[in-house]
C-alpha positions in Angstrom: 72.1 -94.5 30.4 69.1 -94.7 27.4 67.7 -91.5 28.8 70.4 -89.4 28.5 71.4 -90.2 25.7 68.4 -89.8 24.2 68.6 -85.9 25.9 72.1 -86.1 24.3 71.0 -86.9 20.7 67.9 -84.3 21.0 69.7 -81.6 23.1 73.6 -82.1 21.8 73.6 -84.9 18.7 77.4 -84.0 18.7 77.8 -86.0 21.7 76.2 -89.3 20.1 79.3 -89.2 17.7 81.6 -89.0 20.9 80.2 -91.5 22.2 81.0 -94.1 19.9 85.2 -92.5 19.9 87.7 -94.7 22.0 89.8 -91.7 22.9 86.8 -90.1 25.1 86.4 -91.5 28.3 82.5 -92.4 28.8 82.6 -91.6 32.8 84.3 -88.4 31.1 80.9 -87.8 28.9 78.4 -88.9 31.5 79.4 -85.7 34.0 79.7 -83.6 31.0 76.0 -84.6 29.9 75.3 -84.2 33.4 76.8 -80.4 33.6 74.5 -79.5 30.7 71.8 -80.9 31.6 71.9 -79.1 34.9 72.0 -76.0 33.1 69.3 -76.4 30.9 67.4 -77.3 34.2 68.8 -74.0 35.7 68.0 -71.7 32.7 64.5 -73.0 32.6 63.8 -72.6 36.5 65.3 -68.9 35.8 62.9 -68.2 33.4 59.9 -69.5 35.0 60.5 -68.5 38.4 58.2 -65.7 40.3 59.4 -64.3 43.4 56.8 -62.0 45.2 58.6 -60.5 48.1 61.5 -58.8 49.1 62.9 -61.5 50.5 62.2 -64.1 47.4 63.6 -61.6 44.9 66.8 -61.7 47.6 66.7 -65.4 47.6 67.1 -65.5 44.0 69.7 -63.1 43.4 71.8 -65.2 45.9 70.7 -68.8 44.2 72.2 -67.6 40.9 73.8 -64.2 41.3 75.8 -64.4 44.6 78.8 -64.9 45.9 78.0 -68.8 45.9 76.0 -68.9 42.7 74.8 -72.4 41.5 75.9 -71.3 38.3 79.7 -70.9 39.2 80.6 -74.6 39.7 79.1 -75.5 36.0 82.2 -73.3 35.1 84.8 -75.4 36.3 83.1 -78.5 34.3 84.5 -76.6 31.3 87.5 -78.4 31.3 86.3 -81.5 31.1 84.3 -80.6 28.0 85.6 -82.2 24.4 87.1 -79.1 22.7 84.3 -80.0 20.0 81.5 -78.6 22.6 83.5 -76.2 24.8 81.9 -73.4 22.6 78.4 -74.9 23.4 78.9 -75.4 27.1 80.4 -71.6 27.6 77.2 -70.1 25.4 75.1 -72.2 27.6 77.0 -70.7 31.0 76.6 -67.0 29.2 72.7 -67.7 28.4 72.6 -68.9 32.5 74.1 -65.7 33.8 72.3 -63.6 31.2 68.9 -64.7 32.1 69.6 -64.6 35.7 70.8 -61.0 35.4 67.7 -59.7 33.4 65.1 -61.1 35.6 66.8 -60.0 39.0 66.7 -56.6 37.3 62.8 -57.3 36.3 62.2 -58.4 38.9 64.1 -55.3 41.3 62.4 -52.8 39.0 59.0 -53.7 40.1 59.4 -54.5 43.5 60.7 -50.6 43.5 58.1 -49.3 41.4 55.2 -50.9 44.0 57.7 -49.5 46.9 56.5 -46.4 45.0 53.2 -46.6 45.1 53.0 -48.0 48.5 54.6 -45.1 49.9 52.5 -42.8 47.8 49.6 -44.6 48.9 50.4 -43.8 52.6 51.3 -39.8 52.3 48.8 -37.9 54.1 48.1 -35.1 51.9 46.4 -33.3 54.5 49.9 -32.6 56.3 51.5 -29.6 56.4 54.1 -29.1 54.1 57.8 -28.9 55.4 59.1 -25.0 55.3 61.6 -24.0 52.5 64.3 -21.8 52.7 64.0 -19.1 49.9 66.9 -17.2 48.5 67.2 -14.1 47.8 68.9 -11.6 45.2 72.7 -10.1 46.1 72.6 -7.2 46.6 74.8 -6.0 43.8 72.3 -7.9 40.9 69.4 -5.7 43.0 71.2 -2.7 42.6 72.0 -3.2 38.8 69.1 -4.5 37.9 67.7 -0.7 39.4 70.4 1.2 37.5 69.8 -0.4 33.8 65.8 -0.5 34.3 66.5 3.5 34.9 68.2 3.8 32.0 66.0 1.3 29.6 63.3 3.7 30.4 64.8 6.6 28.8 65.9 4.9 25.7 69.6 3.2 26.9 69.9 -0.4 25.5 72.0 -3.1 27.5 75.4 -4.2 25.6 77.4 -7.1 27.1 81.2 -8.4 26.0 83.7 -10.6 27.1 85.3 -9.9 30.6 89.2 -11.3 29.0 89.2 -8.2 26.9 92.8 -7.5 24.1 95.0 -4.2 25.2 93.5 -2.4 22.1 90.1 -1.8 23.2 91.0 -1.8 27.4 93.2 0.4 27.2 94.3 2.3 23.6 90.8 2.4 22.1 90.1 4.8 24.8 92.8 6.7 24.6 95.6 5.1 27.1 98.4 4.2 25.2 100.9 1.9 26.7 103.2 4.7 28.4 99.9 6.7 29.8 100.8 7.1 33.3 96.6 6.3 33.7 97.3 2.7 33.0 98.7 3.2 36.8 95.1 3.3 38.3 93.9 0.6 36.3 96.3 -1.8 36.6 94.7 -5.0 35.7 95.4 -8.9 35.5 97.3 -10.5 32.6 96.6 -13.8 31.3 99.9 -16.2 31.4 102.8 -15.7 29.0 101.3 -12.9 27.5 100.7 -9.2 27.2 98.2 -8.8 24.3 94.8 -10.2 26.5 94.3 -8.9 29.8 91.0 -8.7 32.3 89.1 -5.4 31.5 89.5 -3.5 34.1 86.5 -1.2 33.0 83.5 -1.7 30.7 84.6 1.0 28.6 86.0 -1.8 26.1 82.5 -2.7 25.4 81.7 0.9 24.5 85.2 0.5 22.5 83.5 -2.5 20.7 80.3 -0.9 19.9 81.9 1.9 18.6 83.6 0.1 15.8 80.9 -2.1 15.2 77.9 0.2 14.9 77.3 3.7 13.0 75.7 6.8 15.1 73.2 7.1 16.8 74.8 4.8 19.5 72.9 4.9 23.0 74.1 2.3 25.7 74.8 1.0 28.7 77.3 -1.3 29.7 77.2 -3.5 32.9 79.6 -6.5 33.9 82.4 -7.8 35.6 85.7 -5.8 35.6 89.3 -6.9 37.8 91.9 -4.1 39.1 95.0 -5.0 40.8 94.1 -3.6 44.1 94.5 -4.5 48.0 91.9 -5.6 48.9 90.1 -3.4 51.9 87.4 -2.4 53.4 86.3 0.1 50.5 88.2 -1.8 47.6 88.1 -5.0 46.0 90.1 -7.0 43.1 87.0 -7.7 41.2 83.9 -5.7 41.4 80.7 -4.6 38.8 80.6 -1.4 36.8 77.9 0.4 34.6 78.9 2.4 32.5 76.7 4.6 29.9 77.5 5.7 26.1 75.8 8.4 24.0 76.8 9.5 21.1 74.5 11.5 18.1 74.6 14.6 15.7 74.9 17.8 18.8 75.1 15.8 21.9 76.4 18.2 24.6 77.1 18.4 28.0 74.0 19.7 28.9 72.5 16.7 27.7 74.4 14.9 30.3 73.8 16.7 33.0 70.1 16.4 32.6 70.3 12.5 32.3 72.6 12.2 35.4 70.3 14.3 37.4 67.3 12.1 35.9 68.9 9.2 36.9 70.0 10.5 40.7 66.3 11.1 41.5 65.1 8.2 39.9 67.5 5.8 41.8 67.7 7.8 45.3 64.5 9.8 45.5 63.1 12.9 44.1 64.6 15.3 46.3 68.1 14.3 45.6 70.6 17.5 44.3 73.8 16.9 42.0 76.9 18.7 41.7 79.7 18.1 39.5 83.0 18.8 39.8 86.3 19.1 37.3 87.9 16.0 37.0 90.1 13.9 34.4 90.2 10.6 32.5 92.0 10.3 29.9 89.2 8.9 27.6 86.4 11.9 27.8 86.8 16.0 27.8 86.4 17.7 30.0 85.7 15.4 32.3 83.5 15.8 35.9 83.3 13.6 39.2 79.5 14.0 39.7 78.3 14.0 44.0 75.0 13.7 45.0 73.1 15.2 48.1 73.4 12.6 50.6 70.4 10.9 51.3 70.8 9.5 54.7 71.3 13.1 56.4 70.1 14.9 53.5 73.0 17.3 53.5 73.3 17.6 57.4 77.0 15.7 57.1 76.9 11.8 58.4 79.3 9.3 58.5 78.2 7.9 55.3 79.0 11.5 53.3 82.4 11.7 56.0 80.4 15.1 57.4 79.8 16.9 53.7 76.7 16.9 52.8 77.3 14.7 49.0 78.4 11.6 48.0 80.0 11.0 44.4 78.7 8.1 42.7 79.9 8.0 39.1 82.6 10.0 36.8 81.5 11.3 33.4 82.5 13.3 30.5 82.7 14.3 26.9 83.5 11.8 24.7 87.6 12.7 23.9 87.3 12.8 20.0 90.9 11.0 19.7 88.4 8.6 21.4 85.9 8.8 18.5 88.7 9.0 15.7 90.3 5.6 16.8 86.7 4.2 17.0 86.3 5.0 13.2 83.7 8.0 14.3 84.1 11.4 12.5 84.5 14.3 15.9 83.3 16.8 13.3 80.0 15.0 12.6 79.2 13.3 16.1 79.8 14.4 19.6 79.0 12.0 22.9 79.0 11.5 26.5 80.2 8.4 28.8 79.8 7.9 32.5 80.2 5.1 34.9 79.9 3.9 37.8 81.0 0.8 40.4 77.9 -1.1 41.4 79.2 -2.0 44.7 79.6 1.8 45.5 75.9 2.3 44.5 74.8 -1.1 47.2 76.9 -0.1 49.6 75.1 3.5 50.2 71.8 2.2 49.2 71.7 -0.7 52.0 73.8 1.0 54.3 77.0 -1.6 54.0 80.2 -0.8 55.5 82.9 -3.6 53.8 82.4 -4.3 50.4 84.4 -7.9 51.4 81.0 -8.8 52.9 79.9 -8.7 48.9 81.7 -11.7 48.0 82.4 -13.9 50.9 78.9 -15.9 50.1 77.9 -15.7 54.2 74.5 -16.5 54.1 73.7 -14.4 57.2 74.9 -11.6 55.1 72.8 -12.5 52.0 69.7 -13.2 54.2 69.8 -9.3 55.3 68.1 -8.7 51.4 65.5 -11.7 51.3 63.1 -8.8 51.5 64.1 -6.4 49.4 63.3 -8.8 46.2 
């Protein structure tokens, strides 16, 4: 009894007025002097223990972390703890579980870390390496990448805008009011509840935007993302890639787009490649051409590919329609242009010889595979 309550008045002096109080129990006091003692005891073996191995680091995390923790019967003791040293005995408990927790995660952390090294230590560098499956580019990025490096080399500079486009510049900018029976063939996707904000269902709204942002000279091309509210086919496709091209300076005639076009047919499908173009309309550009190419699979002997004609038509273009260039904020009387453009998937499809543009977006890696070699 002199021993502990000698702990008592060095550890806890509180208690040593307790003792001396009628109303507490002494056999009551003796197991709560026990408790803490025992957790003093515990705290200090916590602190000074030194497990080497797996299995002692596991030992120790189920002596005061487990399920069956030394630690949890100390809890229950709390009720038999004068109300003057409950606040003791539970920061006591905390300062238990605390230093338990920290050292099992000291502890973990190098036991992983020499895991580490250990199995560092052990890797035969020598080995030969385990093969890794490259990708490869789609062949729709291949294909536009080709068409604006063309066109970069001859002066054209890349403009990108946002693929949820307003009506203005999808449509009226260029020329399509709302009762323009050509809103028929581009009939696009709305977004909810609305009419004003639609998905552009050509990159012509980002010549629409440059053309009100920017004075003459303007020289660009456009490529992205555009939607049409088609049934989807074999040759069609609710979503597919465009490039479209703007020039527009002091005299640009339609010369001047004819030799660009034919520039850019030999460039993309070989030297020996022949246009043609051939009246056509849209209601943004006047006149207005469908241009063909000399097919460059039979080279004009009729395939499957040109259905048995000789060309294939690749791209629409035109003179820019000055109502066009007057709702830009361009003056037609100063400044004349062309525009063309062209569906990217069109352009793969001939190039790589692919017969359902589906295939383009279906994300079969057999498919994708096919172009591992054409990076």
């Amino acid at each position: 009894m002199a021993s502990k309550k000698a702990y008592l008045q060095d550890k806890l002096p509180n208690f040593a007025r307790l003792l001396n109080l009628e109303s507490v129990k002494k056999a009551q006091i003796l197991t709560v002097m026990s408790a803490f003692a025992q957790l003093e005891e515990l705290i200090a073996e916590i602190e000074t223990a030194q497990p080497q191995t797996e299995e002692a680091i596991e030992q120790f995390r189920m002596r005061f972390l487990g399920s069956n923790n030394v630690i949890k019967p100390l809890m229950g003791e709390i009720r038999n703890v004068p109300n003057e040293q409950k606040k003791d005995f539970g920061q006591l408990i905390n300062k238990a579980k605390t230093a338990a927790e920290e050292k099992f995660a000291a502890l973990a952390e190098v036991l992983a870390v020499a895991a580490e090294k250990s199995q560092l230590g052990n890797l035969d560098l020598s080995a030969p390496g385990e093969p890794v499956d490259l990708g490869s580019r789609h062949p729709v990025a291949l294909t536009m990448n080709r068409i604006v490096k063309i066109f970069e080399r001859i002066g054209f500079v890349v403009a990108e805008e946002r693929e949820i486009e307003d009506d203005w510049h999808n449509f009226t900018a260029m020329n399509t009011p709302e009762d323009h029976p050509a809103r028929d063939m581009q009939d696009t996707y709305y977004l909810k509840d609305t009419t004003k904000y639609v998905l552009r269902s050509q990159t012509s709204s980002v010549q629409a935007r440059v053309m009100t942002t920017q004075k003459p000279p303007i020289r660009i091309i456009a490529p992205g993302r555009v939607y049409r509210n088609e049934t989807v086919s074999a040759r069609s496709h609710c979503q597919f890639h465009q490039v479209e091209g703007l020039y527009i300076d002091k005299g640009v005639s339609f010369a001047d787009m004819k030799q660009t076009l034919y520039y850019f047919a030999r460039e993309m499908y070989g030297p020996d490649t022949k246009i043609r173009l051939r009246p056509s309309f849209f209601p943004f550009t006047e006149p207005s051409a469908e241009m063909d190419v000399s097919c460059f699979i039979c080279h004009g002997e009729g395939c499957r590919i040109c259905k048995h004609s000789g060309w294939v038509e690749i791209l629409g273009c035109g003179m820019v329609d000055p109502q066009v260039l007057i709702n830009c904020g361009i003056d037609p009387e100063v400044y004349s242009g062309y525009a063309f453009g062209m569906g990217i998937e069109r352009q793969a499809m001939m190039r790589y010889t692919i017969t359902d543009i589906r295939l383009m977006f279906e994300n079969d890696t057999r498919f994708l595979k096919q172009f591992a070699s054409v990076i």
